[in-house]
N, C-alpha and C positions, 0 to 999 in steps of 0.2 A: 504494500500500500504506500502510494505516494505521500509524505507530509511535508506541506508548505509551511517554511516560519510563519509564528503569527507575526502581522505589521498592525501598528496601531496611529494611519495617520491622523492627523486632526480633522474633524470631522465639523467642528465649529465654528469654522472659518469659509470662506467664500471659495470654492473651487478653482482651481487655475488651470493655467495653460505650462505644459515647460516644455520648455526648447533648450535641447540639447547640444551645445555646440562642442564638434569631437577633433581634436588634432592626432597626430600619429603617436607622438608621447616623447619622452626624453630621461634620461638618468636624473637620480635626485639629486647627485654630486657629479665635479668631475674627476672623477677617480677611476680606476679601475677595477674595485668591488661596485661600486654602482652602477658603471658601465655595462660590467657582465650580468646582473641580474637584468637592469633593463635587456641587452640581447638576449638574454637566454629567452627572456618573454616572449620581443620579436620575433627571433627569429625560429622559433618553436612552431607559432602560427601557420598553420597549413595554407592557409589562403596566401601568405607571403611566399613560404619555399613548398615547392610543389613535387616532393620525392616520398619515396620511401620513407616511413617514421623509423626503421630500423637503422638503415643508412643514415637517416639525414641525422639521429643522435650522435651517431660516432662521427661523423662528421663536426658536429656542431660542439658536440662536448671533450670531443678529441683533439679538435685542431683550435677550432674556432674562440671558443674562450679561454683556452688557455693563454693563446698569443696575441689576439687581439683587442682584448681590453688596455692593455696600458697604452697602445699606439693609438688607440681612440680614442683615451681618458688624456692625451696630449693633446691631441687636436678639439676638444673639448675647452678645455683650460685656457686657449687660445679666443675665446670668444665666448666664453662667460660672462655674468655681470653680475654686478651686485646683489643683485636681486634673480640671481639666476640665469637656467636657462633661458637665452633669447625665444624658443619657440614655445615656452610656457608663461613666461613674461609676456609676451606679445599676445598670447592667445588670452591669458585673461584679461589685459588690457580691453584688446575688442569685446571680448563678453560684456565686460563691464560697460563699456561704450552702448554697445545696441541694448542692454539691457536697460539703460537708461532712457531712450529711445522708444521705448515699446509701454503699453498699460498696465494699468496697475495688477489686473490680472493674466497677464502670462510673464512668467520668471523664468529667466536668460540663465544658464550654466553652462561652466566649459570643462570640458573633460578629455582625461588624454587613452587612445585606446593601450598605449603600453605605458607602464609606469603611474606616476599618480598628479593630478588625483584623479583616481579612474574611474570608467564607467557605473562599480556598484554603489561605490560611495555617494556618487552625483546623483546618481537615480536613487540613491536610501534617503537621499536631503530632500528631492523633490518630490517624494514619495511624501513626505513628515508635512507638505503644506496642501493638504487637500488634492493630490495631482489628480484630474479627471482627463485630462488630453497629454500627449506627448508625443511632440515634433522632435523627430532625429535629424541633424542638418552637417552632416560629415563636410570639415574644412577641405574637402576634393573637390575642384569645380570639374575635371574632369573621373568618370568613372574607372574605376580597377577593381578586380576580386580582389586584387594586394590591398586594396584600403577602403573604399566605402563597403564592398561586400562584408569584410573583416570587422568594419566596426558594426554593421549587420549582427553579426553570429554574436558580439559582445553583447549586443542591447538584448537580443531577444534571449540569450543565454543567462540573461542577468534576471530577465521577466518571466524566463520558464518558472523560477523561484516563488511566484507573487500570487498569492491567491487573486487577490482583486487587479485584473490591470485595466489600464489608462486607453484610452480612445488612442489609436498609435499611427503615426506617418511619419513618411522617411524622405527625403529628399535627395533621389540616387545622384543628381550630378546637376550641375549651371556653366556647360564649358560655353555651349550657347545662350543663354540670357543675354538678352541685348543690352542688361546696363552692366553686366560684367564684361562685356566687350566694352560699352561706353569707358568705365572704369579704367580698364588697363591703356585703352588708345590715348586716356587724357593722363595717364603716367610717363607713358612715352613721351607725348607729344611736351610734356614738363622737361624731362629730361633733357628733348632735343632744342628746346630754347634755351635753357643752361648751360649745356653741354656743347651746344652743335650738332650740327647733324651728322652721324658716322657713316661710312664707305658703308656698311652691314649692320644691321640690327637683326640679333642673334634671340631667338627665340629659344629656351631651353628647359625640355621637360624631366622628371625622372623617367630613370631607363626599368622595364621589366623585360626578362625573356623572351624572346621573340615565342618559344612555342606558349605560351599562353594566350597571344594574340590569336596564332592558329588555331587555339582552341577555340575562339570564340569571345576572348575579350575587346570589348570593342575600345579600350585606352587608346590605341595607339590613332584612331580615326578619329577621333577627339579632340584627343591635343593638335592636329592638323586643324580639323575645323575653325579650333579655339585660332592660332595662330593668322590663318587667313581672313581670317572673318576679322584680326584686330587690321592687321595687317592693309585691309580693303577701306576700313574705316580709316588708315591714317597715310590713303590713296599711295601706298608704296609700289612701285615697280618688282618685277621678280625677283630682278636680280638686286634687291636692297634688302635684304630678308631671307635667313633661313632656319628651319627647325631643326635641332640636336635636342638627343638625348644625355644623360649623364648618371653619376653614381650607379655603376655596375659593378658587380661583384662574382666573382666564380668564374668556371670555366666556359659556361656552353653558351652560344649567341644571347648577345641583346639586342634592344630594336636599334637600331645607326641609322643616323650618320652619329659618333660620340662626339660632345663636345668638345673635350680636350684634344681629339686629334682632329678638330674640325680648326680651331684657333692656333695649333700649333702649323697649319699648314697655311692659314690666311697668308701673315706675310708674303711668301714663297710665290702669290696668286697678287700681289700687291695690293690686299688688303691690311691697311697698319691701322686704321680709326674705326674700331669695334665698339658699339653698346649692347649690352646685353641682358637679357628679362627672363625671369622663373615662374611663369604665371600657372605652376601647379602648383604652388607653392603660395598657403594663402597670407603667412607672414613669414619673416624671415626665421631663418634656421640655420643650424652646422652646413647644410649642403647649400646654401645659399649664401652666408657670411664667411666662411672659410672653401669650402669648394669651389667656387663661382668668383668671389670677388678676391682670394686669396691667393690659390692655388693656380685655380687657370689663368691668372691674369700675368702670374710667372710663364707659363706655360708661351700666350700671347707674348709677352714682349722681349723672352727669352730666344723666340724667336724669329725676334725684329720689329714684331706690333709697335708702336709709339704712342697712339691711344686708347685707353680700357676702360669702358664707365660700366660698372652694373647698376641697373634700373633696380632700388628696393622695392618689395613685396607688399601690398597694399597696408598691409599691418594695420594698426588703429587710426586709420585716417577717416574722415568725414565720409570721404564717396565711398569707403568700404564700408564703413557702419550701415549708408544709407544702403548699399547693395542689399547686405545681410537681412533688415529690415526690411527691406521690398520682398524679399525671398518668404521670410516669415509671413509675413499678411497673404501673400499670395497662396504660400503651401496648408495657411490654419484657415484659408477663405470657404465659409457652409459652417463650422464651429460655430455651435451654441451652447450656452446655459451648462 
């Protein structure tokens, strides 16, 4: 026989609305005991690596955290703050932003799917204030089984628990939303008044496996979508523009062109004035503050590049807030009482 914990939310208060907003997650320190438990989380998740659970332990527990906690707990350390991780900083920031934003009944939380503060705790908090409805709104504007599906199996794994659950919607992706296109065209187009206009503006998404795509995930036509569609908005020629992937890891194909050997080849093409944008990435992070703006920009001028601007992630800014907001009244629109 199944037994559901008892919950005892409060029943004498006014019913709300939550809105779940999810990022990927990040270590609570930058160390290398943090690091590792954060990966063991990640990279455990099947919807992330997609092997054999036999294999993929000794793999994972054999190689992978033994030796790459302390090289990642450096590059970590490198781009911490005061206040923490930059993609846990940032994402409560924006929560807190649109939740300000929004009525008195529906309550903004942000939660991370690996590390904390995760998914049960956020849903045990909003559970405690009458929850009667609940919007999942995964920080992916483009979709992946690696991450909105992922944070999927978290929510509903957390609600298989719940005796009473919440009126539920999920928000699979916004790589199209016309004001997240608007959004991103009027960051560039900031950029390019500041900056100048570059030889290329370099679109650049996270990398998955190529066979997952063959399977059926449709990420990779997505982030293309996304790209052209800003790209048409800020009337660029073909050849001013192109899409790479980044952050790949392991042996077997990922989807290319890779960014790092797309910037190491510019010069050589007498491309030297590169800007470049993360628009899977809905505030900044490790693969956007140190990958992107860090790493490849050695990469670019190491090999002759002479200008590298990376365009930041919409982070807590007013047009994201209001995106997010727009997204919420549209996804909670027929909610009543």
């Amino acid at each position: 026989m199944t037994r559901y914990p008892a919950t005892t939310p409060a029943t004498d208060t006014a019913p709300i609305t939550g809105v779940l907003l999810v990022n990927l997650g990040t270590p609570d320190a930058p160390t290398p005991a943090a690091v590792r438990r954060y990966l063991a989380e990640f990279l455990w998740d099947p919807r992330v690596v997609e092997s054999p659970r036999w294999f993929w332990w000794l793999v994972l527990h054999g190689f992978i955290l033994r030796y790459r906690p302390p090289r990642v707990a450096k590059v970590y350390q490198s781009i911490w703050g005061r206040q923490g991780s930059p993609l846990l900083t940032h994402s409560l920031s924006l929560a807190k932003a649109v939740a300000a934003s929004v009525p008195a009944n529906v309550v903004v939380r942000c939660a991370m799917n690996y590390g904390n503060p995760s998914i049960a705790s956020v849903l045990a908090e909003l559970n405690q204030h009458n929850l009667q409805r609940l919007l999942v709104l995964p920080l992916y504007p483009q979709y992946s089984a690696t991450t909105s599906a992922a944070v999927f199996d978290a929510v509903t794994r957390e609600l298989r628990r719940w005796r009473k659950l919440p009126d539920l919607r999920f928000c699979l992706h916004y790589y199209n939303h016309p004001q997240y296109i608007d959004v991103l065209a009027g960051q560039i187009r900031h950029s390019f008044q500041t900056q100048g206009r570059p030889q290329k503006l370099l679109f650049s998404f996270h990398g998955i496996p190529q066979r997952y795509c063959k399977a059926g995930d449709p990420y990779e036509q997505q982030c293309y979508a996304t790209a052209a569609q800003v790209a048409a908005r800020l009337e660029l020629g073909q050849e001013q523009w192109q899409l790479t992937f980044q952050s790949r890891f392991g042996r077997e194909p990922w989807l290319e062109p890779f960014t790092d050997r797309t910037l190491k080849a510019f010069p050589g093409q007498g491309i030297t004035r590169v800007q470049i944008i993360a628009p899977g990435f809905a505030v900044d992070c490790l693969e956007t503050l140190e990958e992107l703006a860090i790493q490849n920009r050695e990469f670019f001028t190491h090999a002759g590049g002479q200008t590298f601007h990376y365009i930041p992630a919409l982070n807590d800014s007013a047009a994201h807030v209001a995106l997010i907001r727009q997204l919420i009244d549209e996804q909670t629109a027929g909610w009543h009482g």
